[in-house]
Residue, then its C-alpha position, 0 to 999 in steps of 0.5 A: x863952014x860945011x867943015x865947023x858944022x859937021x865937027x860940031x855934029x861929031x862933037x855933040x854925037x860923041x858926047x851923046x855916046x859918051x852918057x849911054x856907052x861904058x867906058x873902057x876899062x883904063x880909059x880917063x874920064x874928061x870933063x867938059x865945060x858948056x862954052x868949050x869949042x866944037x875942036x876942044x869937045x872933039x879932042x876930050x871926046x877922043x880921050x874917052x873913046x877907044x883908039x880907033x876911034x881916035x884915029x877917026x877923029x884925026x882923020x877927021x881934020x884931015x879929009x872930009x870924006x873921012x869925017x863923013x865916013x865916021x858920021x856914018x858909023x856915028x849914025x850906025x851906032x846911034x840906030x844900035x843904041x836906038x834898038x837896045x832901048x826899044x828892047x829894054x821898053x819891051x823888058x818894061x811892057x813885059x814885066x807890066x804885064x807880068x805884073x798886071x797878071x800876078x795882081x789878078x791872079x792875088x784878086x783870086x785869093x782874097x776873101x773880100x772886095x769892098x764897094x763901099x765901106x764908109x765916106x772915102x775909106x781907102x777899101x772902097x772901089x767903084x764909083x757911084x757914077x752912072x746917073x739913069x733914066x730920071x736922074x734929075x729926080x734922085x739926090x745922094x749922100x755919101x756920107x750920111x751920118x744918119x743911124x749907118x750900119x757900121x762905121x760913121x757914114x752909110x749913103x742916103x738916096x732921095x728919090x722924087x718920083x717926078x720924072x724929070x727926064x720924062x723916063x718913069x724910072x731912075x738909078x745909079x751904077x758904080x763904075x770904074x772907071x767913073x762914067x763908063x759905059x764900056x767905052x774904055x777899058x777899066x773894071x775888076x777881075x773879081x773871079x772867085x767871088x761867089x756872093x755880093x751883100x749889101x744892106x739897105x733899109x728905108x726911112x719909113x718903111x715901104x719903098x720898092x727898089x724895082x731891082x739891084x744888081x752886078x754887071x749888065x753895061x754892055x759897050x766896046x768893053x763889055x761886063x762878062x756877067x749880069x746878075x739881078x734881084x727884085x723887086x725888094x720892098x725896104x723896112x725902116x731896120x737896116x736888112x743885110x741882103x745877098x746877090x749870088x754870083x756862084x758859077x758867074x764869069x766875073x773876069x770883068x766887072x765894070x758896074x760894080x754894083x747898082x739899082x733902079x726903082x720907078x715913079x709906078x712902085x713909089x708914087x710918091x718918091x722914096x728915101x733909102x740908104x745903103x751901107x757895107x757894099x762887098x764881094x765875099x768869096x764863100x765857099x757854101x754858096x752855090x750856083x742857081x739854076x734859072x728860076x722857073x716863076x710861079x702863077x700867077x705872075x702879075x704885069x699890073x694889078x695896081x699902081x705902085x704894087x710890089x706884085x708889079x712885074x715888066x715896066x711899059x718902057x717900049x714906047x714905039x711908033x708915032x711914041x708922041x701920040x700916046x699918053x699913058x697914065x698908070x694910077x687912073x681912078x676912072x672906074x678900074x676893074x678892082x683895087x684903086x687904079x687902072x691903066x689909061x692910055x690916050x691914042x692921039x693919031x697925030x703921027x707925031x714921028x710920021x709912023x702913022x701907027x703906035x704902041x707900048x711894050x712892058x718890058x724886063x728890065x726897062x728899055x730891054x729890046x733884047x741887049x741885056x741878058x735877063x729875063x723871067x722864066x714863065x714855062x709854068x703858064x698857060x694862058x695871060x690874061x687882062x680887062x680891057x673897055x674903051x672910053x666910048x666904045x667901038x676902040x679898035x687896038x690891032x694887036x695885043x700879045x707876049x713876047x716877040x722881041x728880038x736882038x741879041x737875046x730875044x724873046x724865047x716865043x710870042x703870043x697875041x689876039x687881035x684886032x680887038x673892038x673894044x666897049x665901054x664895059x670891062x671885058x676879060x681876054x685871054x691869049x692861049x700860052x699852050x705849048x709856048x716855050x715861055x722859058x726866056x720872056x722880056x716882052x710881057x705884054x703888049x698892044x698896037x694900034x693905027x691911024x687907018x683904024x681909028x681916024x679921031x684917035x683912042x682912050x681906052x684903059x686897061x687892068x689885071x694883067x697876067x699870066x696864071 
């Protein structure tokens, strides 16, 4: 029985050689047939093998040791066979590689890049996958056929402003691949493009887009940039708009393109359109130097102006205690509106204390790398009153958070007791390095101090 098996393995061994070795030269090839006999399979094989390997296989009938010794040459030969192809994997993988490098290096030398260029046009890259903040308040249209800028479709954007996922804002990347945020690998090397252009236009006139933008998803995977502009108010005309990228590391762009607006810059929601999304490598663009901001520099004035700068994202603390309310009609120190917040001292997440950040852009607790260059102010000021007076709120202050790129100096006056008239307060700024801010403005306050809770409103804040 040990004897019909091992022939049986010699056979099959043979045969297997026999489709990866070439023959020898003068050696006949024989035909095998399926239902043929482990003997019959050993006896054509021998014919293609070389003599000594014949011989092998008469022995083989022979004595077993000998049949053993040659199952063990058959296993070297296999491990031979096994290493020319793990060679010939690694030919492969290098000549990926190799090839992989040559198409970035060919990136390089084109002219354009396409996001978009029409409803499934085989140009396009990137998609329109990463849903934010209020994503339940936006609709889109790929292929809107209403007045594109060129070709037959543009994309139509709804924005309804009514905060389904409690976040204030919303917005949407273009990925690649589709929903990543960083966690695998994928993007373009877009080194050698020096500008993004897009054009957009609303369908009234009016909108505010709080920003757009190149790169900024962070993650295991990282985009090796991040570029912004905005806040940029729309006209009902189509308005070709550019980002410069000159001087930027573009090695890996993931978030091919994107935008963020909020419920605070359109009350009432928005529609818009865009159109022609492309990378351009143009020569004449130049690097900017980092913009110095000029005074004054607005946090709020009113509801929804486009003067409007930070957004009060930072929620911290007993987060569930604050309401906030940023278009009041109750009595606001100028314009239409002011701000009211509600202080409930439930200690809702057990902090037995509470605040709000405005920060730039929204949710920045110093991970993303943009920021306003405010080195030419001095002092920040705002109104402030108390519903019935007597409202303590511990700190108000600038800058001071931390994390990967933090606030570049912090600023800030307090406890503050506030009375049922406006008041005007300042936070000297002298000798502050403003020059890196995303934490504009800020307040805080506790239970201790203000056992049955606060409302108190606030209005005109800004640097000058």
């Amino acid at each position: 029985m040990k004897s019909q098996f091992l022939t049986a393995l010699l056979a099959a061994a043979f045969l297997f050689a026999g489709c990866n070795v070439q023959q020898p030269q003068g050696t006949k090839t024989a035909a095998t047939t399926e239902d043929s006999s482990a003997k019959t399979a050993v006896s054509e094989a021998a014919k293609e093998a070389p003599a000594e390997t014949q011989e092998v296989k008469s022995a083989t009938d022979v004595e077993t040791a000998s049949l053993e010794d040659s199952v063990g040459e058959i296993k070297e030969a296999a491990q031979e066979v096994g290493s020319e192809m793990e060679s010939a994997a690694k030919e492969v993988e290098n000549a990926l590689s190799s090839s992989s490098s040559q198409s970035d290096f060919q990136s390089n030398s084109i002219k354009e890049f396409v996001v978009y260029k029409d409803k499934n046009h085989k140009d396009n890259h990137y998609i329109p996958s990463g849903w934010m903040g209020d994503f339940g308040d936006v609709q889109m249209d790929e292929q809107s056929a209403e007045n594109p800028h060129s070709g037959k479709h543009s994309i139509k954007f709804t924005y309804t402003a009514k905060q389904s996922q409690n976040q204030g804002w919303a917005g949407i990347y273009w990925q690649n691949p589709p929903n990543n945020w960083g966690s695998k690998k994928g993007g373009f090397n877009l080194t050698g493009m020096t500008k993004l252009t897009f054009w957009a236009r609303g369908e009234k006139g009016g909108e505010v887009i709080q920003k757009f933008v190149v790169g900024g998803i962070k993650g295991t995977y990282p985009d090796s940039a991040a570029v912004e502009m905005g806040p940029v108010t729309l006209t009902n005309e189509w308005q070709e708009y550019s980002i410069n990228l000159a001087g930027k590391d573009l090695s890996y762009i993931n978030g091919g393109f994107g935008w963020t607006t909020s419920a605070e810059l359109n009350p009432d929601g928005c529609v818009f359109y865009i159109d022609d999304i492309s990378y351009a490598a143009d020569e004449t663009v130049q690097p900017e130097g980092k913009k110095v901001e000029e005074m004054p520099f607005i946090v709020y004035s009113d509801k929804g102006s486009v003067k409007n700068h930070f957004i009060p994202s930072g929620w911290m603390g007993d987060y569930g205690d604050i309401k906030y309310d940023s278009a009041s009609s109750d009595n606001p120190h100028s314009g239409t509106s002011c701000l009211k917040i509600t202080y409930a001292n439930k200690a809702s997440q057990g902090a037995r204390w509470a605040g709000m950040y405005w920060q730039y852009p929204a949710n920045n607790w110093g991970n993303m790398d943009t920021s306003f260059n405010l080195s030419k102010a001095t002092k920040l000021t705002f109104w402030a009153r108390g519903e019935k007076g007597g409202e303590r709120v511990e700190e108000f202050k600038m800058g001071g958070i931390t994390g990967e790129y933090p606030d570049s100096d912090s600023a800030g006056i307090g406890p503050v007791v506030l009375t049922t008239e406006w008041q005007q307060y300042t936070i000297d700024l002298q000798g502050k390095d403003l020059s890196s801010i995303i934490g504009g403005f800020c307040w805080s306050s506790n239970i201790d101090v203000n056992p049955d809770g606060i409302v108190f409103y606030l209005d005109d804040i800004q640097y000058e």
